[in-house]
C-alpha positions as CSV (number, residue, x, y, z in Angstrom):
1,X,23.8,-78.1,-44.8
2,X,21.1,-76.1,-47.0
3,X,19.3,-77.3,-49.7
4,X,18.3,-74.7,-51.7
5,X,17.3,-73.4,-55.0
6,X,20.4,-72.0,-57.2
7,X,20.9,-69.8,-60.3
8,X,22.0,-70.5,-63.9
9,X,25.5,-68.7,-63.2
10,X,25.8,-70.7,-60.1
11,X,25.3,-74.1,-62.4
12,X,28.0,-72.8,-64.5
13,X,30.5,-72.1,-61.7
14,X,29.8,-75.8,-60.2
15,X,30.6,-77.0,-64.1
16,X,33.6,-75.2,-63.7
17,X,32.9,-72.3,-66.8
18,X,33.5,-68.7,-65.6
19,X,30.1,-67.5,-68.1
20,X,28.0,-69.6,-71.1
21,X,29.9,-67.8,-74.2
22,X,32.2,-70.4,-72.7
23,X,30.3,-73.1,-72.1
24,X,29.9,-76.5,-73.3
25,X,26.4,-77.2,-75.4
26,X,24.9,-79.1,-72.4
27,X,25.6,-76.5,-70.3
28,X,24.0,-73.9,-72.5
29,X,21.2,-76.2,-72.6
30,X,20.9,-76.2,-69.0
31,X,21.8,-72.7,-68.4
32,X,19.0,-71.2,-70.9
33,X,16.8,-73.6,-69.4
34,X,17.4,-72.4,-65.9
35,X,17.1,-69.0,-67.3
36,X,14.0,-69.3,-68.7
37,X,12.4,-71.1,-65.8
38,X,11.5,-74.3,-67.9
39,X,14.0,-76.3,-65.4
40,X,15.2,-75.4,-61.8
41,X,18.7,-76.1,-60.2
42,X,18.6,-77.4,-56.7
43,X,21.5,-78.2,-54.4
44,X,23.1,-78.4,-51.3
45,X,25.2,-75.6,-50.0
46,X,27.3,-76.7,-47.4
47,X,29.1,-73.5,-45.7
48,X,29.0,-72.0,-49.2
49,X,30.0,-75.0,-51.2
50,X,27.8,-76.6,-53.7
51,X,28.1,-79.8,-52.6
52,X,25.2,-81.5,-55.2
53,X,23.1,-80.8,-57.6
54,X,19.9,-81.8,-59.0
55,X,17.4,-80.6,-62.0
56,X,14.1,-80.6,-62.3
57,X,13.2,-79.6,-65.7
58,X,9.6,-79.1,-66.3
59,X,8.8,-79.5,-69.8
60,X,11.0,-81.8,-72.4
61,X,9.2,-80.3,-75.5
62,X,10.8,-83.4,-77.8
63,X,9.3,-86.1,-75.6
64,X,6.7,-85.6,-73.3
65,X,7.3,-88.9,-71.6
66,X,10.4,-87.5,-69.8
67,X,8.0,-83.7,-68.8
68,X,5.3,-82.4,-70.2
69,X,5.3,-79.3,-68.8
70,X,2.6,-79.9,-66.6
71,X,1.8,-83.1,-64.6
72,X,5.4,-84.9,-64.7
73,X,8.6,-82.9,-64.6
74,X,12.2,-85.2,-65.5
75,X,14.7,-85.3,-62.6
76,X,18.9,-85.3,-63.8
77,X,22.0,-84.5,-63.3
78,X,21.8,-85.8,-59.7
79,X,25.0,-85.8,-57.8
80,X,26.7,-85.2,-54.5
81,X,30.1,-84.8,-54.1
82,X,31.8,-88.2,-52.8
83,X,33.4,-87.0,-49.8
84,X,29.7,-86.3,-48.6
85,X,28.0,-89.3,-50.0
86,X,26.3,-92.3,-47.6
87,X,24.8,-89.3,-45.5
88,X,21.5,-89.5,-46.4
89,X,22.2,-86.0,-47.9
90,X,20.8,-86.6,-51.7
91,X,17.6,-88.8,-50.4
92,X,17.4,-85.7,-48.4
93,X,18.0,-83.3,-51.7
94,X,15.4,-85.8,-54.0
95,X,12.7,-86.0,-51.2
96,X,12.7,-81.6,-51.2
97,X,12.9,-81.9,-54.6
98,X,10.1,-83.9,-55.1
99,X,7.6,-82.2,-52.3
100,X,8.1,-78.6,-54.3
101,X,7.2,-80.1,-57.4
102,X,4.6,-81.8,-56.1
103,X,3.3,-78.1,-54.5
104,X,3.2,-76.5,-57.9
105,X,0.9,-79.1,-59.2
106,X,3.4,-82.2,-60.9
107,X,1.9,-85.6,-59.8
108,X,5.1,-87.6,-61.4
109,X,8.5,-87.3,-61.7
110,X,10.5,-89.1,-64.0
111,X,14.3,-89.7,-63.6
112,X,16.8,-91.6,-66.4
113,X,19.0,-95.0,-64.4
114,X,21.8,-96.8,-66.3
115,X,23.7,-98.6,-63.4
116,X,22.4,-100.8,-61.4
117,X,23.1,-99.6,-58.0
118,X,21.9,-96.0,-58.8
119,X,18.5,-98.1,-60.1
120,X,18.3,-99.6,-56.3
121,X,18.6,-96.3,-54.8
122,X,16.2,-95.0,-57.2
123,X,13.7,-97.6,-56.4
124,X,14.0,-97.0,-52.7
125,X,12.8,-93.5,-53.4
126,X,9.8,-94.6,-55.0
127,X,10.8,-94.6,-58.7
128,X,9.9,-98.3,-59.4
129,X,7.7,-97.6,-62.7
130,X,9.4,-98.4,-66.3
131,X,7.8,-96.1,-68.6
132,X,10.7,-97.0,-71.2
133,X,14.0,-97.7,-72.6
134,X,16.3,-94.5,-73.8
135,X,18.9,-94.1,-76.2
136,X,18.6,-90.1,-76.5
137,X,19.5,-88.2,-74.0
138,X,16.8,-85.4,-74.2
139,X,19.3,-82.8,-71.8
140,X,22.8,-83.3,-73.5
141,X,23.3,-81.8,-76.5
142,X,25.7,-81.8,-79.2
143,X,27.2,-78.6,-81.0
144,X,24.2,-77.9,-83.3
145,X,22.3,-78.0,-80.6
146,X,20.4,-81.4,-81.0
147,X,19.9,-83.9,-78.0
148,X,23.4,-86.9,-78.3
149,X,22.7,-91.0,-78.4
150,X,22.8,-92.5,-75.2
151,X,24.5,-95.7,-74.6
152,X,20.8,-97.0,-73.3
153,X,19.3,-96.1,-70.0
154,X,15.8,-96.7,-68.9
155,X,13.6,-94.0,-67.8
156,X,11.7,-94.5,-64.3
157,X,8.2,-92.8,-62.8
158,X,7.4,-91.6,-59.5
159,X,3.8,-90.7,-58.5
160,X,4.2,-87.6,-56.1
């Protein structure tokens, strides 16, 4: 198992698009961000198969509580297929997330929790700071481009 950094067309084949001209909005979002090196795709590669994912995008230029571009970067999208779940693969995934951020100078992460039981595990990785309640999603977008309404989430801090 290999956790590793991935590219934008790599993203796009996990999302199951064959390029972006195709492409939902939110994976445009994320694809231009990847691109532009304002967020970074991690995951784990098991034997060639992306297996999970995680992003870490470093700047969230419509709310700087989420990233600022410079001392806390906002962690989503995190998954891990569920055949491979209860591992300890994506604490593994997080934790090498969170130490190369931490290397290039971030001293938080935040991440967005809906459902309890993700909040637990969350917690357990040191997320355990409120900074607020969300009803934007500031990384899915609508067809014009414009971050969608969120149900309601509440978005956690992690000092690195």
């Amino acid at each position: 198992m290999l956790i590793r950094k991935a590219t934008a067309d790599e993203m796009l084949r996990l999302w199951g698009y064959q390029n972006v001209n195709h492409a939902s909005p939110t994976a445009k979002f994320f694809y231009q961000n990847i691109s532009s090196g304002n967020a970074v795709f991690w995951t784990l590669d098991h034997n060639g198969e992306l297996i999970g994912e995680l992003y870490a995008f470093l700047n969230i230029a419509d709310d700087k509580d989420f990233a600022d571009g410079s001392t806390t970067a906002y962690l989503c999208a995190f998954r891990v297929k569920k055949e491979y779940r209860g591992q300890g693969l994506g604490s593994k995934m997080m934790n090498t997330v969170l130490a190369d951020l931490k290397s290039v100078g971030f001293r938080y992460a935040t991440i967005g929790v809906s459902e309890e039981r993700n909040k637990k595990l969350y917690n357990r990785l040191g997320f355990t700071k409120k900074v607020k309640d969300c009803y934007i999603d500031p990384c899915a977008m609508n067809e014009s481009m414009m971050p969608v309404q969120d149900e309601g989430y509440c978005l956690l801090l992690k000092s690195l």
